[in-house]
C-alpha positions, 0 to 999 in steps of 0.5 A: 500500500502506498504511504502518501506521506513518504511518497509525497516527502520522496517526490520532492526530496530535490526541491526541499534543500533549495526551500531549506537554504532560502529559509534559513531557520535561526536557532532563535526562529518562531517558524510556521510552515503552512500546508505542512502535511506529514511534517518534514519542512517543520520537522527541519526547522525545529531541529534548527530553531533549537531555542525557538518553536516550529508550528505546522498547520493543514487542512488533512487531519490524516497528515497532521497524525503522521507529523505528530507520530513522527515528531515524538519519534524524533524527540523534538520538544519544541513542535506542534501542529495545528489543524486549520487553513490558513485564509482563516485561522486564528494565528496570534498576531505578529507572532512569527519570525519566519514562515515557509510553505512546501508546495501549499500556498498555491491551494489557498482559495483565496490567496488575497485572504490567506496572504493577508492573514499570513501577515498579520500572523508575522512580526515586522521584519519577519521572513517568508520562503515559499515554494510553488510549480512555475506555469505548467507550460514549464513543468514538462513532467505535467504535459508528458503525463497529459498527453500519454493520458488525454493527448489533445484535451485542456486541462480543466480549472480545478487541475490547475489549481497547482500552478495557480501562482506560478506567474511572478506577477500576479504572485508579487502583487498578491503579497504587496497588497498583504504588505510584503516588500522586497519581493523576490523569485528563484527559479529552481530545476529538479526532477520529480521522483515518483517511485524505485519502480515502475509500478510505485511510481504507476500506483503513486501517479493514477492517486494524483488530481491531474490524473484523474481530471484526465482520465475524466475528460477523455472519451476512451477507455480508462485501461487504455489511457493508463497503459500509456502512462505505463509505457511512459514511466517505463520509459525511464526504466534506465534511471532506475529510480522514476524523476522524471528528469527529461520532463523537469518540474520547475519550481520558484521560491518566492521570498521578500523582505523588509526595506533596511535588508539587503536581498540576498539570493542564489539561484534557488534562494530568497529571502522574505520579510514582512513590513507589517 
């Protein structure tokens, strides 16, 4: 049976180093990761801020079981986790040094809500990293698997969902209007990692939303669709391990900080303040 948490943590194990570099957790850091999941990205930083705290939230009571399980079995003492979305919950004001995301800002149903809230939860000067998939059209790994599923048929709205922040545009004027300065965005290159085998990676993929809003949408039958996404995750059999590295996932961290800061940056790291 497939662990979601694992496969989830697995899947972007190449990206998570670029978030953790832009992040860069104080030992002293109040940090607060949102659309925790299982806990890894939180996990991380309480092992740093070693004389601050780390608080996860999300929305998936099943995940956030994982993330406390997991953080007693680690020992660490200054974590918890909260569940709740972040648009509307109750985060104590100006509470925060630090906040991160993994891949969970791009769900927010309203982000002029949620980056709003976000903001008011963080202290001035306070940082913010997050990291979201840049447009589809530059996530290669999204157009193989649609078109071995549904050559020809558009993706539909709500499948779109996790690129919804993927033009630094209007991701930009999004946290200007919440009152973050000094924006800035990477751009990162990984694979995604999908499984050590063909039928890991086949069993991790027919679970994810993109998949089944193809297999929705085309007019033939399922079984013949997912012989294609077969044949193409065994296409990667030479790699041994299935990142789909010809059809990278491109990636962007997005960070701002506060006026008196100097921005610092690497090609996969940013940092963020909060004016406010």
């Amino acid at each position: 049976m497939l662990d979601r948490a694992d496969f989830y943590d697995a899947e972007l194990k190449r990206h998570n180093g670029h978030l953790r570099a832009a992040a860069s957790v104080g030992i002293r850091d109040r940090v607060l990761d949102i659309g925790c999941g299982a806990g890894q990205t939180t996990r991380e930083a309480a092992r740093v801020a070693v004389e601050g705290e780390a608080i996860g939230v999300d929305t998936s009571t099943e995940m956030l079981e994982v993330a406390r399980r997991r953080s007693n079995e680690a020992g660490l003492r200054n974590i918890a986790f909260e569940q709740g979305d972040a648009q509307h919950h109750a985060f104590p004001a100006a509470g925060f040094d630090l906040c991160i995301s993994r891949f969970g800002v791009m769900f927010f149903a309203d982000p002029a809500a949620a980056f709003d809230n976000v903001a008011r939860a963080m202290r001035p000067g306070a940082r913010l990293a997050w990291m979201v998939w840049q447009s589809q059209e530059r996530n290669a790994w999204s157009g193989a698997i649609r078109q071995a599923l549904a050559p020809g048929i558009a993706i539909s709205a709500q499948a779109s969902t996790p690129f919804s922040l993927g033009d630094p545009t209007i991701a930009a004027e999004l946290l200007k209007t919440a009152g973050f300065v000094s924006i800035d965005f990477i751009d990162v290159r990984e694979p995604v990692f999908y499984g050590p085998d063909v039928d890991t990676a086949f069993d991790a993929l027919v679970e994810l939303y993109l998949v089944k809003d193809a297999l929705a949408q085309t007019g033939e039958a399922p079984d013949k669709a997912l012989q294609r996404l077969r044949e193409l995750l065994e296409a990667y059999r030479p790699r041994r391990a299935y990142s789909l590295s010809r059809a990278r996932g491109s990636s962007q961290l997005a960070g701002c900080k506060s006026d008196e800061e100097i921005s610092s940056s690497t090609c996969v790291s940013a940092g963020t303040r909060c004016r406010r």
